[in-house]
N, C-alpha and C positions, 0 to 999 in steps of 0.2 A: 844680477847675482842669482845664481839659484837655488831653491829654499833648497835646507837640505830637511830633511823629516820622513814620516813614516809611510811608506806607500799605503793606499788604502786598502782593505783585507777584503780577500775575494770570498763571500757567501758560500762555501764550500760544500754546506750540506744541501742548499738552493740549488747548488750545478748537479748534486749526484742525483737528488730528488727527480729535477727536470728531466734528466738523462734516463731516469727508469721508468719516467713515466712515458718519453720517446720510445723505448725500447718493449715495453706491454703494447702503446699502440699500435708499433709497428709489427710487432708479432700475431697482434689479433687481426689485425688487417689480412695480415697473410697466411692464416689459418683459417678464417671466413668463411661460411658456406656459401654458393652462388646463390641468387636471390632463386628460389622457387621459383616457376612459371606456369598460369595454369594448366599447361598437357604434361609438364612434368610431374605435376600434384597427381592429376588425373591418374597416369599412368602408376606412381608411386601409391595411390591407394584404390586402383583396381588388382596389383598385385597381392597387395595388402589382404583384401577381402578375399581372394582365391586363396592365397596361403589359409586363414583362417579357417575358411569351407572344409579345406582339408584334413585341416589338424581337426576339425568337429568329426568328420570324418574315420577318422586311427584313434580319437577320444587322445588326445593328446593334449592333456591342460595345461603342461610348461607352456605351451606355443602360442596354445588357447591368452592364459592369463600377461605372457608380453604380450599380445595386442587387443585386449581386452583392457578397456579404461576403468578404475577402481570403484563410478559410479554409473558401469553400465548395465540397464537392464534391456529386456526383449519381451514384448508385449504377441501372445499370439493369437491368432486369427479369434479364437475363442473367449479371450479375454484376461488369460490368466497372464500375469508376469512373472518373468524368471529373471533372477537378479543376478548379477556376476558372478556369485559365490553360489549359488544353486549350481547355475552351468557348467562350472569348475567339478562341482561335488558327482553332478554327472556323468561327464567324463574319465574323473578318477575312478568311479565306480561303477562303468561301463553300463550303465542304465541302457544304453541304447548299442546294440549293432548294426553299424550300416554296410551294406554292398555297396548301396547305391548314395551318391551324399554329392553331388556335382550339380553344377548351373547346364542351363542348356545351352551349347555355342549356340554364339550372337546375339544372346539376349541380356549380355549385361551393363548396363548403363551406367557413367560416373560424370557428375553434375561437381564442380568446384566453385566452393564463393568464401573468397578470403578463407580465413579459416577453418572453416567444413564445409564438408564432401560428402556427399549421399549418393550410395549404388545400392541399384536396383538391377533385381537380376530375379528369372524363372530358375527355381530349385526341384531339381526330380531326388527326393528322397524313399531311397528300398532298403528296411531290413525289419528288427526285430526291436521291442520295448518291452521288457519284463513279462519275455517267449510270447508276446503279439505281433505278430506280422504287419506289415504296413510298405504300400507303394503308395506314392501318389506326386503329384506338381502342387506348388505354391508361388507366390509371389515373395521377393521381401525387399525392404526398402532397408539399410544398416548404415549408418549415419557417423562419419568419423572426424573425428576434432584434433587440430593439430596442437599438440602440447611442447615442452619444453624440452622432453624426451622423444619426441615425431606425432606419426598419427595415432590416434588410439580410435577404436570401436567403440562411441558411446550410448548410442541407441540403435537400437532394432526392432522390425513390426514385420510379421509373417502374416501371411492372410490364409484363409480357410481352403480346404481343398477344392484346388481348381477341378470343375467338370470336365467331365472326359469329353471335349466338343472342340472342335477348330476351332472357334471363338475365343477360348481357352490361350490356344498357344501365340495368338496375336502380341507381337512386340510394342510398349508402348514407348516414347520416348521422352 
């Protein structure tokens, strides 16, 4: 004989639960970024660094301050540091005019390891510092860390004015 009674009660908030939580994963799945790779790093933060050259360039801090990390500073050949929010102040106040604010093709290097990236690259900068005149080459090494928003610019080191000697323009790698 078959019992007659109560079918057992299906966990209903359990099925929806389960079910939304199938449907997050499967949505982040398929939203995903492809995993980095390091020449795509490379590539992604030697554009990076040219973009920013430029925008120091036009003194353009909007540009400056997205790719500028909130605790980056810039240590220069001479010793002084300038902190994110100096360079920023800079820029808005056009402390500097440049003609000249560009790398020299082929001399710029991008090194990737796990999460930072240091490029190094010869800078020929020409123009004007509070109506002083000024050309010359440097080196600099600008150091970028990948955060949760991409790369950011976290450090930077200029070095002193290169001599005017072949020696000078030797690429290192």
């Amino acid at each position: 004989m078959r019992r007659r009674g109560r079918r057992r009660p299906t966990n209903r908030r359990a099925t929806v639960w389960w079910a939304g939580v199938a449907a997050v994963a499967v949505a982040a799945l398929a939203t995903a970024p492809l995993t980095a790779t390091p020449e795509s790093d490379r590539a992604e933060v030697a554009n990076l660094d040219s973009e920013f050259q430029a925008a120091v360039k036009r003194n353009d801090a909007a540009t400056m301050a997205r790719i500028l990390h909130e605790d980056m500073v810039l240590i220069l050949g001479d010793g002084r540091v300038n902190t994110r929010e100096e360079q920023l102040r800079e820029a808005r106040d056009k402390v500097v005019t440049y003609e000249i604010q560009d790398e020299d093709p082929g001399t710029q290097a991008v090194r990737v390891h796990g999460a930072t990236a240091v490029v190094t690259a010869r800078l020929r900068i020409k123009g004007t510092r509070q109506g002083v005149r000024f050309d010359r080459r440097l080196w600099f090494s600008d150091v970028y860390v990948r955060t949760a928003a991409g790369w950011r610019y976290f450090f930077g080191q200029a070095s002193l004015r290169l001599p005017d000697s072949p020696n000078s323009q030797a690429r290192t790698e």
